[in-house]
C-alpha positions in Angstrom: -31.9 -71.1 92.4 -29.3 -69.4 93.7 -29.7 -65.3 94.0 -27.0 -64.9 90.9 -28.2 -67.8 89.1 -29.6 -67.1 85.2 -32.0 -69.9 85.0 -31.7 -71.7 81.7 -35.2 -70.8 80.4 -34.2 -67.6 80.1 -31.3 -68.1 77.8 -33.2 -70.2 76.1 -35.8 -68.0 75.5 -33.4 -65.5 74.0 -31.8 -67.6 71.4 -35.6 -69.0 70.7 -36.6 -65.2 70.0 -33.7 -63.7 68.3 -31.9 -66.5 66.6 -28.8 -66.0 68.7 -27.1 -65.7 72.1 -27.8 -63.1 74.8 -24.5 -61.1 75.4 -25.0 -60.2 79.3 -27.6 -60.8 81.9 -28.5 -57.7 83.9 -30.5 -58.5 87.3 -32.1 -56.8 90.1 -33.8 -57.9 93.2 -36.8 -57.6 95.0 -37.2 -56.0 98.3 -39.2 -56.1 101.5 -38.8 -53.4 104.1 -38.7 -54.8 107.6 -39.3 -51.7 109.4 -39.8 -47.8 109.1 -43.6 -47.8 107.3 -44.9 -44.1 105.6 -41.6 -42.7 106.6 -40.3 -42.0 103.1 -42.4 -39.6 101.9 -42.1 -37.9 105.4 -38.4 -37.7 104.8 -37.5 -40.0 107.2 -36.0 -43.4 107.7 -36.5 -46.9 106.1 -34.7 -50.2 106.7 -35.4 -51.9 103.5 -33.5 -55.5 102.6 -33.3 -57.0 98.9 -34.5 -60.2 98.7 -33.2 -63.2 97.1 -35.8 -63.3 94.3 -35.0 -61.3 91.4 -35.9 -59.6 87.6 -33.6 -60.6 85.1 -32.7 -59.5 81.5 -31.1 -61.1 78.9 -29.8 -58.9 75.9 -28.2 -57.8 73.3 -27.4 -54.3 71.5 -28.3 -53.5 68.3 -26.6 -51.6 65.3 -30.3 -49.7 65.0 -32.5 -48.0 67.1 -35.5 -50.9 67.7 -35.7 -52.5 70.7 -37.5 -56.0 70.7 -39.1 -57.8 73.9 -40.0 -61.3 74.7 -41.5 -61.9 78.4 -41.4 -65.4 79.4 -43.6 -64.4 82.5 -46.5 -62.8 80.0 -45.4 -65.5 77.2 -45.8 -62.0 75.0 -43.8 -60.2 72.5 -43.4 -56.6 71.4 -41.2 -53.9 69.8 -40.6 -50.1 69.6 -38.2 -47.3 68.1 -35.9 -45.2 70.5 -37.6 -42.4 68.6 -40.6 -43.1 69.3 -41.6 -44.0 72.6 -45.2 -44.4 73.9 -47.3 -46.5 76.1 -48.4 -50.2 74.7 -52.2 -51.1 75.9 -51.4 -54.5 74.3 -48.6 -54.8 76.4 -48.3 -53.1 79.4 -45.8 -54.7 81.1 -43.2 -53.4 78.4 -44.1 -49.9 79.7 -41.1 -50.2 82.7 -38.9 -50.8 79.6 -40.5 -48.0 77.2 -40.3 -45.3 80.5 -37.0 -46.4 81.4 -35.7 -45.8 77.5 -37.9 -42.5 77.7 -36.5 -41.2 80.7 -32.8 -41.8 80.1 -32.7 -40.3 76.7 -34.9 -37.1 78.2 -31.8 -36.6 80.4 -29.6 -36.8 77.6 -28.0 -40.6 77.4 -27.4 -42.0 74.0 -29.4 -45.1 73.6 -28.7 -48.2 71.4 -31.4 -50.7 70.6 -31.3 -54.0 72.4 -33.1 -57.3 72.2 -34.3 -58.6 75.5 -35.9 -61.6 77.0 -37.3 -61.4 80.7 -38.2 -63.2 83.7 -38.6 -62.9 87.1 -39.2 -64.5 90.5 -40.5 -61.8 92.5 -44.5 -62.3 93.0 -46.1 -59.6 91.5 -48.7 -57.9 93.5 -47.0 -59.1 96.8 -45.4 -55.4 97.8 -42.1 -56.7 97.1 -41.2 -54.5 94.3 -41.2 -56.6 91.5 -41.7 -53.2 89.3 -38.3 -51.4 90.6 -36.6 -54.4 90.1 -37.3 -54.3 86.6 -36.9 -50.7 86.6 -33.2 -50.9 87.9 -32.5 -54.5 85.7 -33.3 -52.1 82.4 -31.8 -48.8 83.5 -28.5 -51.3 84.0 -29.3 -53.2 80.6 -29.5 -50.0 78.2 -26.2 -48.4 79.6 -24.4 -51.5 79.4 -25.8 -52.0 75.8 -24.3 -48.2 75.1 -21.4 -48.3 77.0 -22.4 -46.0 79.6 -21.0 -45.5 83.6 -23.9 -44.1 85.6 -23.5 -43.3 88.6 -25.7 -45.2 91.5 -27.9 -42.4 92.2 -28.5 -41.6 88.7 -29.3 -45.1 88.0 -31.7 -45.3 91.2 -33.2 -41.7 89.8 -33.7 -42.7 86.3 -35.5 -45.9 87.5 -37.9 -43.8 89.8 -38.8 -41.3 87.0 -39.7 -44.3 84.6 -42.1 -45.1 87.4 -43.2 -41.6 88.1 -43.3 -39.9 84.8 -44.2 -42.7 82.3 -46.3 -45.3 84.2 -47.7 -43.1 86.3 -47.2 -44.2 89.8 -46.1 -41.9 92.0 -43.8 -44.4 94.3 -40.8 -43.4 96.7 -36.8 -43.5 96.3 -36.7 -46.3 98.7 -37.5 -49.5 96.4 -35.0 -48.6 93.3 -32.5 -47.5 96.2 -32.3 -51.1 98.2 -32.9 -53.1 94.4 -29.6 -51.6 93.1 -27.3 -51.3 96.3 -28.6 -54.3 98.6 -25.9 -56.7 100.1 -26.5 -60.1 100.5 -26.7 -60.4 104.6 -27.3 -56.8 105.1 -30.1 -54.3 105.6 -30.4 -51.1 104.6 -31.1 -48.3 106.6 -31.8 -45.1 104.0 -32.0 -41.6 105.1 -35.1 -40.5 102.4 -34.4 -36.4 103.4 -30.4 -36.5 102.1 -30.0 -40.5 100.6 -27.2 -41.3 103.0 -27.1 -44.8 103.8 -26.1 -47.6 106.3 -25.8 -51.6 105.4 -26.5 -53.3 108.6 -25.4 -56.6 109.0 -28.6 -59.4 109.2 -27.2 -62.8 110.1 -29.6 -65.3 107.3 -28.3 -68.5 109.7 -30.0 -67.1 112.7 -33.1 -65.4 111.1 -35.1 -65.2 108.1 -37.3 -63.0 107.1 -40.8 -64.3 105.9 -43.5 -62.4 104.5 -47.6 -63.8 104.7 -49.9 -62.1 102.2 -53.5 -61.7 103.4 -55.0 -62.0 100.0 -57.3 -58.7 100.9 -56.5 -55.1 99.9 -59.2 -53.4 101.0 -61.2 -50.5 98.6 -60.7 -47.2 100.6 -57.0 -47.9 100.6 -55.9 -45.2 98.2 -58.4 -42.5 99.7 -57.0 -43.3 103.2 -53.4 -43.4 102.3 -53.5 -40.1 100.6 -55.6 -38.6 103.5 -52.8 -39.8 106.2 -50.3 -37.9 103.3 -52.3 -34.8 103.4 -52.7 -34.9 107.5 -48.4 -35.6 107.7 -48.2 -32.2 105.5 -50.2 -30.2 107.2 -49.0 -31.0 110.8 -45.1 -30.3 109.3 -46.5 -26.8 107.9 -47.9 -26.0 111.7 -45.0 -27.2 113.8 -42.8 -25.5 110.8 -44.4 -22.4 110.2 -43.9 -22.9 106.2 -45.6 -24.8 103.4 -43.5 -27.4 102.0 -41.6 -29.0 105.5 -41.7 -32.4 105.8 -42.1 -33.7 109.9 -38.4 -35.2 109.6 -37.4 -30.9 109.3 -39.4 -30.5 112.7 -37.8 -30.8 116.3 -39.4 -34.4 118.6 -39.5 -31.0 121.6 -41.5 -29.1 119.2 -44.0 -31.3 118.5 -44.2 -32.7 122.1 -44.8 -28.9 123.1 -46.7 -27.8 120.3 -49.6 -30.5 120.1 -52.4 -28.3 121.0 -52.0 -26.8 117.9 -53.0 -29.8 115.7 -55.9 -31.8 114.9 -56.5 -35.2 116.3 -55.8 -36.9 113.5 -52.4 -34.7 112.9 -51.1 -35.4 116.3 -51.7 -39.3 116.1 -49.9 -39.1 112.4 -47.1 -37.5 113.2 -46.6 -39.6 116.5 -46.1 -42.0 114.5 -43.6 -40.8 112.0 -41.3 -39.4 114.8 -41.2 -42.9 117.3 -41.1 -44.6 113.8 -38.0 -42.9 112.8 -37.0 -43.8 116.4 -37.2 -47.4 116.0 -35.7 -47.7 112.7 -32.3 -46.3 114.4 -32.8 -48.4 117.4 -33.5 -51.4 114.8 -30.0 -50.5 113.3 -28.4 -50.6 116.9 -30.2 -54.1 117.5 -28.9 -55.8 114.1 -25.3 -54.8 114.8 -25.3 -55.9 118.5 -27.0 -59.0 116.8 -30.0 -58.5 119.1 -32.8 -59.9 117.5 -35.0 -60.2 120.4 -34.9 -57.0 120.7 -35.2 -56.1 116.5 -38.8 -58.1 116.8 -39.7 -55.6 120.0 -39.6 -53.0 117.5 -41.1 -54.2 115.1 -44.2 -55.5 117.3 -44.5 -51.7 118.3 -44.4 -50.4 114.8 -47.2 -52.5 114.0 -49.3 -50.9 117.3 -48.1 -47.8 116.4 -49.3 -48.1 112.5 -52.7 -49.8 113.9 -53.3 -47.3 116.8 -51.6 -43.8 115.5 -51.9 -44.3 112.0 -54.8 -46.2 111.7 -53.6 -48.1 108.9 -54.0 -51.8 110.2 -57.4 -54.2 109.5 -58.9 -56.7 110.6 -57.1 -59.4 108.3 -53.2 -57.9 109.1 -53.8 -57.4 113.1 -55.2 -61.5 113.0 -52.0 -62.4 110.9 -49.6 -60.6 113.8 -51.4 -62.1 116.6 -51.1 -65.5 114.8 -47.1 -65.1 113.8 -47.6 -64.1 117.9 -48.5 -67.7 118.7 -46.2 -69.4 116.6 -43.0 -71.4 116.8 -39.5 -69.1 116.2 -41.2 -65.6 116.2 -38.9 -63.0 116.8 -41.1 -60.1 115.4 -43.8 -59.1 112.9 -45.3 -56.4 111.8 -47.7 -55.2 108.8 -45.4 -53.9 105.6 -46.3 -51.7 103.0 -49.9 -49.0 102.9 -51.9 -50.7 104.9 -55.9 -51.9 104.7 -54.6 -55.1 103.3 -51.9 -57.0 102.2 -48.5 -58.5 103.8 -46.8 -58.8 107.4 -43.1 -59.4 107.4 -42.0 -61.5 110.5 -38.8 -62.3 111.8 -38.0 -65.6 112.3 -35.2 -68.5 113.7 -34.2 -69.7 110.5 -34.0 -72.9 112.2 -37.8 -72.8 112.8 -39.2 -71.4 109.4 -40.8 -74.6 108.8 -42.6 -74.8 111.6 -43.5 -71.0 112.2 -44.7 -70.8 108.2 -47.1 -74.1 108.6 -48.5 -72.4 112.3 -49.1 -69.0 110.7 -50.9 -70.6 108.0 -53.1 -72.5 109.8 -53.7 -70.2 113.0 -54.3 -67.0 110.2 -56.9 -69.4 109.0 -58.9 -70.2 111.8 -58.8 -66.4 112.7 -60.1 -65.7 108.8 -61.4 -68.5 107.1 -59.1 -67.0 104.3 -55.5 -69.2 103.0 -52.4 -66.9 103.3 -49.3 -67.0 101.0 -45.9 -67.3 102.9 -42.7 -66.5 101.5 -39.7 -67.1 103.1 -36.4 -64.6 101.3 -33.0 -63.8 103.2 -31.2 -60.7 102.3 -30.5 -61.0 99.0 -27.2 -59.1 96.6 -28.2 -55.6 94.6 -28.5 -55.3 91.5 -26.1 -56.7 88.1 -25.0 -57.4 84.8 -22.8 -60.1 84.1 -21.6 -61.4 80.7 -22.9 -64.7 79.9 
């Protein structure tokens, strides 16, 4: 299916659900970030890419206030009131949609009810988003429902807050950000510190991007990931001298002269976070000189670099590098996402996806014993609503 393609199901499921036809289709993609890992909340630099898998929302508005849900994906059903808005045990993949309503009428937009039906193709669970996307797909579904221009940035904002405020997970700018202004055939490099950004071009004939789950997420992955948090803050408040810095406010020649002054653990973090930053505008220099040997080179030493300075890596994510390492078409790969579990993302000769995805299977296996899923996306379009 094609990246702008409503699949059929979902229409049908509308007029199955409501008795008539969806008025517009508002979608938004999936992302994977192919370099520049615990960056953000360091206020530094990403280089995200929407994918060509996507959340999609049929609707309608409504002359009242109730807004009615169908999810083919859940096979479930629910409603609520615009005036009353609250979590649903019973359904808790309507929350994106309740914190979304929530969080746009707490900043003042008038709401009108809408019917919805939704589906998806972005695995859940994967690190690929799936919950932005469907953030950004509603935020874009009640304002076109009520007639309302929003600005990008308010829309990204709005998205994040459902996801903050409302459901409770305390996630980044960076996934909303790419889901809604993503090109297809471009990267996108995003300063988190002042939200400027670059689309780089990322040629999907030469190279793909594919992404291997490990199928482990390991149990002390919160604990660690807000201890390498905590260790980023405090080396930013020494090198600083105030409370509050982030590392990206802090001079590279003041932390290579000032190391003495941090912990072990402090030094390796924020070694990490400044050659990170590094490589992500190196990365940027690479894709526009179409230098994608040199693209994977970085991204082989962000994986070192997240393995050895920020101790992040495992067992299961360094055997899944070494075997993209050994396999046909590799131009990179690296672990994405916290860490102790989870996905690589590997650059590849789109000519050799085949053959790469059937080697990394197989050599991740005999490294393991354990299966790996491997998706294969290009760089996908942002986010939209088109009339049907």
């Amino acid at each position: 299916m094609a990246a702008d393609e409503t699949p059929d199901s979902l229409l049908s499921a509308f007029r199955d659900g409501f008795d008539q036809e969806a008025a517009a289709v508002s979608r938004a993609p999936g992302r994977v970030n192919i370099i520049g890992e615990h960056t953000d909340y360091n206020g530094g630099l990403v280089m995200p890419m929407a994918i060509d898998r996507a959340i999609r929302v049929a609707f309608r508005a409504r002359d009242d206030r109730t807004v009615r849900l169908v999810s083919l994906d859940f096979d479930a059903r629910t409603e609520f009131s615009l005036n009353s808005i609250e979590k649903d045990p019973a359904a808790p993949w309507s929350d994106y949609v309740r914190g979304v309503a929530h969080v746009m009428q707490q900043a003042g937009r008038a709401l009108r009810g809408i019917d919805a039906a939704i589906a998806g193709d972005v695995p859940r669970g994967a690190g690929l988003s799936s919950s932005a996307a469907f953030e950004v797909a509603c935020v874009n579904a009640f304002a076109h429902a009520a007639g309302l221009k929003l600005e990008a940035l308010e829309t990204i904002k709005l998205a994040q807050r459902a996801e903050n405020q409302f459901v409770g997970v305390m996630c980044g700018i960076m996934d909303q950000f790419v889901s809604l202004l993503g090109e297809a055939g471009r990267a996108l490099l995003l300063d988190c510190r002042s939200l400027e950004y670059d689309l780089v071009p990322l040629d999907a004939e030469r190279c793909s991007v594919v992404v291997a789950d490990t199928g482990v997420k390991h149990e002390l992955g919160a604990t660690e990931y807000n201890s390498r948090r905590a260790e980023c803050e405090s080396a930013a408040a020494k090198l600083s001298g105030r409370e509050g810095a982030l590392l990206r406010d802090v001079e590279r020649s003041v932390f290579e002269s000032r190391r003495g002054d941090l912990t072990s653990g402090e030094m390796k973090r924020a070694g990490h976070v400044f050659s990170e930053n590094e490589r992500v505008l190196s990365g940027r220099e690479a894709l526009k000189a179409a230098d994608y040997g040199e693209f994977g080179r970085l991204m082989y030493a962000s994986h070192e670099s997240l393995r050895e300075k920020f101790e992040v890596s495992c067992e299961e994510l360094d055997a899944m590098v070494e075997a993209a390492r050994a396999s046909p078409g590799v131009l990179g790969a690296r672990m994405t996402g916290g860490g102790f579990g989870g996905c690589t993302v590997n650059l590849v000769e789109t000519a050799a996806t085949t053959a790469f995805s059937h080697s990394l299977a197989r050599g991740y296996r005999d490294r393991t014993g354990r299966d790996a899923d491997i998706m294969v996306f290009r760089p996908g379009p942002g986010a939209s609503v088109e009339a049907v």
